[in-house]
C-alpha positions as CSV (number, residue, x, y, z in Angstrom):
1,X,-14.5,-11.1,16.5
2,X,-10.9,-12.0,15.0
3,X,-11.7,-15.0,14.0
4,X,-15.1,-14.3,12.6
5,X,-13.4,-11.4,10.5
6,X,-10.1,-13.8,9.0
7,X,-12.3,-16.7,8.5
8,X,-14.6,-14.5,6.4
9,X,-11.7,-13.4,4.2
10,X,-10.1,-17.2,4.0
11,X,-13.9,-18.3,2.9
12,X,-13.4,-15.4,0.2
13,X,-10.0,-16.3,-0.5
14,X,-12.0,-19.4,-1.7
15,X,-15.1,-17.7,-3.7
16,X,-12.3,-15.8,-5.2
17,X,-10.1,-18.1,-6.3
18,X,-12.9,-20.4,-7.8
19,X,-13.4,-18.2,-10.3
20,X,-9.5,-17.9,-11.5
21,X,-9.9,-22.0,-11.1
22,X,-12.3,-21.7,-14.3
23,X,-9.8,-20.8,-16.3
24,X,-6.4,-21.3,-15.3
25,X,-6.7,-23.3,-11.7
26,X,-7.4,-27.5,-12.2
27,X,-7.8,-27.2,-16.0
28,X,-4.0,-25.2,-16.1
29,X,-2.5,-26.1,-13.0
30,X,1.6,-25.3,-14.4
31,X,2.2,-21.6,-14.4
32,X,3.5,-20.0,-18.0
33,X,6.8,-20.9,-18.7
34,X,9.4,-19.0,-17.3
35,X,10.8,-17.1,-20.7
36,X,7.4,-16.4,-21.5
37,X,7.9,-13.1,-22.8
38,X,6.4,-10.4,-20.6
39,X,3.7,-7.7,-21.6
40,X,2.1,-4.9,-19.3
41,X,-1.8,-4.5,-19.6
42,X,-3.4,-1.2,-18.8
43,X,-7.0,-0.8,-16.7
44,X,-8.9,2.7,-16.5
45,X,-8.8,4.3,-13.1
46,X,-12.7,4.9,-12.1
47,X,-13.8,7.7,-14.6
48,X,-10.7,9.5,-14.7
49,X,-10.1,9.2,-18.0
50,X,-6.8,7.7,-16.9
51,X,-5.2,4.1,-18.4
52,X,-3.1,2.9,-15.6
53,X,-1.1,0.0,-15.6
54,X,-2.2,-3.1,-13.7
55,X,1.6,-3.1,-12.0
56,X,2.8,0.4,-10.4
57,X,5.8,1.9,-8.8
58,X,5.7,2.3,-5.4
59,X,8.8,4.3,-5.2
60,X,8.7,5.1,-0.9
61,X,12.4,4.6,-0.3
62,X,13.5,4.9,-3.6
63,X,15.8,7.5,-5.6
64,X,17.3,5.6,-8.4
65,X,16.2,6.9,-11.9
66,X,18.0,4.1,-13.3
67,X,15.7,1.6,-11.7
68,X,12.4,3.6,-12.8
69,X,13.4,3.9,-16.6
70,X,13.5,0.4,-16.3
71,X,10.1,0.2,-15.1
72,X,8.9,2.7,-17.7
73,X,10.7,0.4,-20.5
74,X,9.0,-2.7,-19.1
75,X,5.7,-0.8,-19.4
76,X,5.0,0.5,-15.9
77,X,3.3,4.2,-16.8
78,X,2.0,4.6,-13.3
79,X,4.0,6.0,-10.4
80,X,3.4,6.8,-6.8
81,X,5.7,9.0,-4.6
82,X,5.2,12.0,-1.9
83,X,6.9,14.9,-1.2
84,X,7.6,14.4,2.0
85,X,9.2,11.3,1.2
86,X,13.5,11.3,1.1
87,X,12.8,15.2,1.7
88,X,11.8,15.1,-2.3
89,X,14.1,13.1,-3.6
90,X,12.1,10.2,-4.8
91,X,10.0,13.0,-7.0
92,X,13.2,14.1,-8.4
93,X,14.6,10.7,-9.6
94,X,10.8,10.1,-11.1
95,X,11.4,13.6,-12.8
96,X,15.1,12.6,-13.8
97,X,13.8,9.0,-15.1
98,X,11.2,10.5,-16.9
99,X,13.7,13.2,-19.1
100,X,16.1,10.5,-19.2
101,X,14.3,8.1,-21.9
102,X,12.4,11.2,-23.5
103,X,9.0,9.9,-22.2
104,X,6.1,11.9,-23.1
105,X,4.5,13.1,-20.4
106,X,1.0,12.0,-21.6
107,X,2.1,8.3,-21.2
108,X,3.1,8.5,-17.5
109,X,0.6,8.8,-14.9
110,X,1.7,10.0,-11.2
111,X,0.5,10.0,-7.8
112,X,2.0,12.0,-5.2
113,X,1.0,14.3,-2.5
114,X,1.1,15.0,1.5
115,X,-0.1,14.1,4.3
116,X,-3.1,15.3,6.0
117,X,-2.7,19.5,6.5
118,X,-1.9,19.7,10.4
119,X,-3.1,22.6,12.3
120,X,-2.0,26.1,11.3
121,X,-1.7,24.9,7.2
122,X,-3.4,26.9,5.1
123,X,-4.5,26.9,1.7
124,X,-1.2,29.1,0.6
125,X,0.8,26.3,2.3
126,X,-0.9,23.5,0.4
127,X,-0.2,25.3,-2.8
128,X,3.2,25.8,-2.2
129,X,3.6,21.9,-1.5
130,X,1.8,21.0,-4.7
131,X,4.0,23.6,-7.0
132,X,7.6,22.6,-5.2
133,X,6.6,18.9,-6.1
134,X,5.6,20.0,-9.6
135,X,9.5,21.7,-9.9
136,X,10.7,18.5,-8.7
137,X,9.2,16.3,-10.9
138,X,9.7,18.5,-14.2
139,X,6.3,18.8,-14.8
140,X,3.6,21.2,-15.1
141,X,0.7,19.2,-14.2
142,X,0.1,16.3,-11.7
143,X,-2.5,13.2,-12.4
144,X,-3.7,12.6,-9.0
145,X,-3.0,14.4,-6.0
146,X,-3.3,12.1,-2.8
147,X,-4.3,13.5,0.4
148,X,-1.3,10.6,1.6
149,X,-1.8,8.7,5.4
150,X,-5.2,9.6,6.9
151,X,-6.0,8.2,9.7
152,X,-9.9,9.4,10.6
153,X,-12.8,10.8,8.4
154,X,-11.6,14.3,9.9
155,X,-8.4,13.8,8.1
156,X,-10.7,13.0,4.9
157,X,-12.6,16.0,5.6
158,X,-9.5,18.7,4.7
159,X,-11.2,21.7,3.6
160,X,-8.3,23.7,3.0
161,X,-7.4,20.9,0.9
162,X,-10.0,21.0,-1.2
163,X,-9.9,24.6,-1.9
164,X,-6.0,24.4,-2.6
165,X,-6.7,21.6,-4.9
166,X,-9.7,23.5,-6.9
167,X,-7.3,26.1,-7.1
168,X,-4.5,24.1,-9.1
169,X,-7.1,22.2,-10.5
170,X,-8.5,25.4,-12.3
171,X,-4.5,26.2,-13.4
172,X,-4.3,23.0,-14.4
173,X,-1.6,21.6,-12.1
174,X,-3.3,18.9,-10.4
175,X,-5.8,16.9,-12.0
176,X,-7.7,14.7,-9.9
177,X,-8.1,14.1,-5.9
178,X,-7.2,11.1,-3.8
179,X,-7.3,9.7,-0.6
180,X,-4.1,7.6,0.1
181,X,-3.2,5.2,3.4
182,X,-2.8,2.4,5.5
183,X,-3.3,3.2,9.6
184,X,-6.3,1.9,11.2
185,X,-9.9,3.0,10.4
186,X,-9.4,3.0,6.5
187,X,-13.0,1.4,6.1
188,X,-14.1,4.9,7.6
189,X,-11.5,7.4,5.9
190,X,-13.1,5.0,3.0
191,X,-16.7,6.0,3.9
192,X,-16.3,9.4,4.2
193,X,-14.4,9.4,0.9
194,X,-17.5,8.6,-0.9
195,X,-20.1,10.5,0.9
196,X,-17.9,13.8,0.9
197,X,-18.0,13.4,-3.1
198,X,-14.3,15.5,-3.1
199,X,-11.9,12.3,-4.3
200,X,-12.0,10.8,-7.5
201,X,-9.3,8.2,-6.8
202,X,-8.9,5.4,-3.7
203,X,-5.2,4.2,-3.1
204,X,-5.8,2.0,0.1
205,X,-3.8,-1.2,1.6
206,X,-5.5,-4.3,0.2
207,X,-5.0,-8.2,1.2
208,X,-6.4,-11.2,1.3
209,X,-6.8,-12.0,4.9
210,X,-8.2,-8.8,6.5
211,X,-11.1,-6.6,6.3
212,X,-13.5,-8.2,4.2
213,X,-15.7,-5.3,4.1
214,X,-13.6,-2.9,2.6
215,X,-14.9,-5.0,-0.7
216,X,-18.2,-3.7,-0.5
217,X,-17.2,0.0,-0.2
218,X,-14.5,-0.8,-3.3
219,X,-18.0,-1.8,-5.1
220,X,-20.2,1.3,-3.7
221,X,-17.0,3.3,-4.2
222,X,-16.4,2.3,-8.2
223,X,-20.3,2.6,-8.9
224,X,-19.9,6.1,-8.6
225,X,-17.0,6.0,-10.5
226,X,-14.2,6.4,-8.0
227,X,-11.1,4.6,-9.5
228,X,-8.9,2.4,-6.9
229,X,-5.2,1.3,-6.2
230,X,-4.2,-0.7,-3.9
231,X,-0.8,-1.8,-2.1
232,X,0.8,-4.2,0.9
233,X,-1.2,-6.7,-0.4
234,X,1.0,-9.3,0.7
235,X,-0.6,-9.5,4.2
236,X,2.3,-8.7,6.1
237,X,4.5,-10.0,3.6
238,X,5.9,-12.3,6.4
239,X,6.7,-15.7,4.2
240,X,9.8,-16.1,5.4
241,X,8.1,-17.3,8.6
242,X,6.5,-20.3,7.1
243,X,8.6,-22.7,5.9
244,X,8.9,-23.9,2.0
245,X,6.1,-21.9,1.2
246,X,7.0,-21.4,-2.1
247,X,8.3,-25.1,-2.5
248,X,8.0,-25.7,-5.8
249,X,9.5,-22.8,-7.6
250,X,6.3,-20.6,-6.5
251,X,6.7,-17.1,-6.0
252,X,4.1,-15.5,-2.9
253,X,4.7,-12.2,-4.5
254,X,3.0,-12.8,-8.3
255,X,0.3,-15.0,-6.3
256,X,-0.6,-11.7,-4.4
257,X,-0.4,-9.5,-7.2
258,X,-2.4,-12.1,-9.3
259,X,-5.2,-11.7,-6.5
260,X,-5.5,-8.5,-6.1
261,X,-6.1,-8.0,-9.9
262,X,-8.5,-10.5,-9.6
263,X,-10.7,-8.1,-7.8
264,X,-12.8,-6.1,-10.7
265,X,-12.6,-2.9,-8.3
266,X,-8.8,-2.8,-8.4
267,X,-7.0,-0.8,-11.5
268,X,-3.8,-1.4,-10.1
269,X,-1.3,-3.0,-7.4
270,X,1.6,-0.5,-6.5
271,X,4.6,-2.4,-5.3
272,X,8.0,-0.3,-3.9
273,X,10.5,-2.3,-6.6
274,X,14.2,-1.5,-5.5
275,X,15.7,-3.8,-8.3
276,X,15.7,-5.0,-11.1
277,X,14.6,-8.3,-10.9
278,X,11.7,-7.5,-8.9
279,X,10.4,-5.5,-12.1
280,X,11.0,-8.6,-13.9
281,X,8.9,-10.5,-11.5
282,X,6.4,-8.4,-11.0
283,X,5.6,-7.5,-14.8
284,X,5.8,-11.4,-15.0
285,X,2.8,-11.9,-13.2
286,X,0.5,-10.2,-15.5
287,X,-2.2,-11.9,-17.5
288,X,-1.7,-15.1,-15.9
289,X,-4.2,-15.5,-13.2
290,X,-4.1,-17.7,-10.4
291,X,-3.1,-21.4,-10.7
292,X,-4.3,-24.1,-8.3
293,X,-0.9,-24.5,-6.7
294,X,-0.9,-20.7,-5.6
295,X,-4.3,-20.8,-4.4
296,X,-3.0,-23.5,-2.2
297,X,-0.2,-21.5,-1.1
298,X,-2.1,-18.1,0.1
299,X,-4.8,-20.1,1.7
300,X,-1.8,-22.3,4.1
301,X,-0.6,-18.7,4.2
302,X,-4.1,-16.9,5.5
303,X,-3.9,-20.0,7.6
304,X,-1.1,-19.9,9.6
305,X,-0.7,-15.7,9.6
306,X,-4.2,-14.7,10.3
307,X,-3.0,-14.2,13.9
308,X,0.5,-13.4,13.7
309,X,0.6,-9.7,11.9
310,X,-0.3,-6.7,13.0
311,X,-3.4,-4.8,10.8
312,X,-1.8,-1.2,12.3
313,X,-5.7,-0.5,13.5
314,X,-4.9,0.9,16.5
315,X,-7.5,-0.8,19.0
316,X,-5.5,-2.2,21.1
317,X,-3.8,0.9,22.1
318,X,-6.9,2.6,24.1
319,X,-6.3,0.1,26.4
320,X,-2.8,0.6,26.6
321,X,-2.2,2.4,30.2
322,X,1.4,3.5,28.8
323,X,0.3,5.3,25.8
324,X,2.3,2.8,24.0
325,X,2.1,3.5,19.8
326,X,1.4,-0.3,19.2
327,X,1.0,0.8,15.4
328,X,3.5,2.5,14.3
329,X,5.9,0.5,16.4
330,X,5.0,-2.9,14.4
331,X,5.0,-0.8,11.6
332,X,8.7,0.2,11.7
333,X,9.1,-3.8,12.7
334,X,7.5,-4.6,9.3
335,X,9.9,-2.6,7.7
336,X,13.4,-3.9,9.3
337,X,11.9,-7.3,9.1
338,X,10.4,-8.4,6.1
339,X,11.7,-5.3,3.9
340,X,15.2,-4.5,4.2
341,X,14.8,-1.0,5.5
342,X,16.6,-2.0,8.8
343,X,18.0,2.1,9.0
344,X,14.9,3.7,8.2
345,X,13.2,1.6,11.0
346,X,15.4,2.1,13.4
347,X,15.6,5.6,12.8
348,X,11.8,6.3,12.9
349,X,12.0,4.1,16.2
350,X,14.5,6.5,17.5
351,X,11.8,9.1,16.5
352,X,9.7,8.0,19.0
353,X,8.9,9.5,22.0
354,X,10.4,7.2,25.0
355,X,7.0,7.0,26.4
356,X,5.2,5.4,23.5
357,X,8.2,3.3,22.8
358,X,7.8,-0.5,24.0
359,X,10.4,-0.1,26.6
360,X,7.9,-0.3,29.3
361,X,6.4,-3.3,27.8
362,X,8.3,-5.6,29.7
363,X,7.4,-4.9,33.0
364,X,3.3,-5.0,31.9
365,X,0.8,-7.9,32.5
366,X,-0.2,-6.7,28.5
367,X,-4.1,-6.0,28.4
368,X,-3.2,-5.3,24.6
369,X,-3.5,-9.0,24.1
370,X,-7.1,-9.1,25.1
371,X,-8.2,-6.4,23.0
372,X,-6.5,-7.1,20.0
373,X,-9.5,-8.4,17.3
374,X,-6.8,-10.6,15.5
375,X,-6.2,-12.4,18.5
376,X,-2.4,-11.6,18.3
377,X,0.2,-11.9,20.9
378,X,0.8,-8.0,21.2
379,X,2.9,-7.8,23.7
380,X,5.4,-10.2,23.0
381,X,5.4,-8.7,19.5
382,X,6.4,-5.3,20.8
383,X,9.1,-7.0,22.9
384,X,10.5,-8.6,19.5
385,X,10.4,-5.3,17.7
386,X,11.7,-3.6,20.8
387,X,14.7,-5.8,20.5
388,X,15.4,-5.6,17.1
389,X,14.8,-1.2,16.9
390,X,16.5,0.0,19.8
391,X,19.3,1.8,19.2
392,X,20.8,2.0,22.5
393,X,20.5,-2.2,22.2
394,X,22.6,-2.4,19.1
């Protein structure tokens, strides 16, 4: 099964790319000069209405207001935060950022939300959450609410939810409905998205090497007008395992972004930019398309990661006779390996209960390995992340 699914993607990796190759692949293999000067371009979202641009903010982990005026003076109008993320603080600097360079509101477009509503929420709660985000942004109206990290069609299937959101969409506080995450069983959060006809907006993790058929409910999902954005499309964003990938003066960051907006069905990429240069970087790989040389690159890429990441999908762990949380453990290793967030990580680690932490990992023959469908090496993976995130081991 894992192979069948990762050699279906590298074959589309291929399809894909042959297209780009038409215009700027064999016939322009050199990338635009590097003081090319940079220009954002915009995409509708679905049938919003909305004009978002093809680069957004992923601002998890970020309060700098600083850092996202920059972003709105290089052109980035689209911005995607929660309230539950920093305790708020990330919607603040968005709101600070925003009153800082005078902005008018009607050329910024944000996403933020909450997660799932847990037992015992209730409609009164939801509304609370949505006008407390609304004070911390400095606004009186939101652009897409996102109902942020759902896990199962039953977390997709939020009633009260819905009616909060009806409510503030009749006041005019929220605007339109989304369903936001990255766990395992998006395809069916995805699928119930569209039959449930509530959400008018798809932000979903997106790559090149997984899950081919989440195209084909992008397609079934934007013929009914259901606008998508997409993020972690770097596929574990792992380079710095495979040596001189980007020989050359390549950059595996633009060659994702430039994929993913290859894709008709995407309006935009989000990427979490904590400096300055990676807004130059980013906004640099607009209008470009992919050359041959990055082709090259993602496919040796696809190659050599297919079975080295975790996906986050969960299977492996109902196998698991610890209760082990596979997931979110190699989740939190993502993050203090390949994105700086080494604290966060081993906090959330911490977090933990003891039993589903991979302390127990050692002394087990593994039946994880057999059941993950990527063929990975799970348990020696959650020995490696065990290492690096325990806090009594530091």
């Amino acid at each position: 099964m894992a192979s069948t699914i990762d050699r279906r993607r590298f074959l589309k990796l291929g399809t894909a790319t042959a297209g780009f190759a038409l215009g700027c692949g064999q016939d322009n293999p050199e990338p635009p000069p590097a003081d090319a000067p940079l220009a954002m371009r915009y995409r509708p979202l679905g049938a919003t209405g909305l004009e978002v641009s093809e680069i957004s903010f992923g601002a998890h982990g970020v309060d700098n207001p600083p850092l996202m005026a920059a972003a709105l003076e290089a052109g980035i109008n689209t911005f995607c935060t929660s309230g539950r993320y920093m305790d708020g603080r990330e919607e603040e600097a968005l709101g600070e950022a925003m009153a800082r360079i005078g902005v008018p509101r009607d050329q910024v477009v944000i996403l933020t939300g909450n997660p799932p509503p847990k037992p015992g929420e209730t409609v009164e709660s939801i509304s609370a959450d949505i006008d407390a985000s609304l004070a911390r942004l400095r606004t009186d109206s939101i652009d897409v609410y996102c109902n942020a990290q759902v896990e199962s069609p039953d977390d997709v299937l939020a009633e009260p939810l819905f009616e909060a959101f009806e409510r503030a969409n009749k006041a005019g506080k929220v605007r339109f409905l989304a369903i936001a995450g990255h766990h395992g069983g998006m395809q069916e959060c995805l699928e119930a998205g569209i039959e449930c006809g509530q959400y008018q907006v798809f932000f979903t993790k997106y790559d090149f090497v997984s899950y081919p058929e989440q195209d084909e409910i992008l397609n079934r999902a934007a013929a009914q007008g259901i606008g998508t954005m997409v993020f972690k499309v770097g596929a574990g964003n792992r380079k710095h395992e495979i040596e001189d990938l980007e020989a050359g003066g390549l950059s595996f960051h633009q060659a994702t972004l430039k994929w993913a907006l290859g894709r008709p069905e995407v309006a935009s990429v989000a990427v979490t930019l904590t400096s300055f240069d990676q807004i130059h970087e980013s906004v640099a790989a607009i209008g470009t398309g992919l050359v041959a040389a990055e082709t090259a690159m993602l496919r040796r890429y696809a190659d050599e990661m297919r079975h080295r990441y975790c996906r986050f999908c969960t299977t492996c762990e109902a196998g698991c006779p610890h209760g082990v949380a596979v997931a979110e453990i190699m989740r939190y290793e993502m993050y203090f390996s390949c994105y700086g967030r080494e604290k966060e990580a081993m906090r959330l680690y911490t977090e933990l209960p003891h039993t589903a932490t991979a302390a127990v990992c050692a002394d087990c023959r593994g039946p994880c390995n057999a059941a993950c469908p990527f063929g990975r090496e799970v348990r020696a993976g959650l020995l490696d992340a065990h290492a690096r995130l325990d806090l009594r081991r530091a």
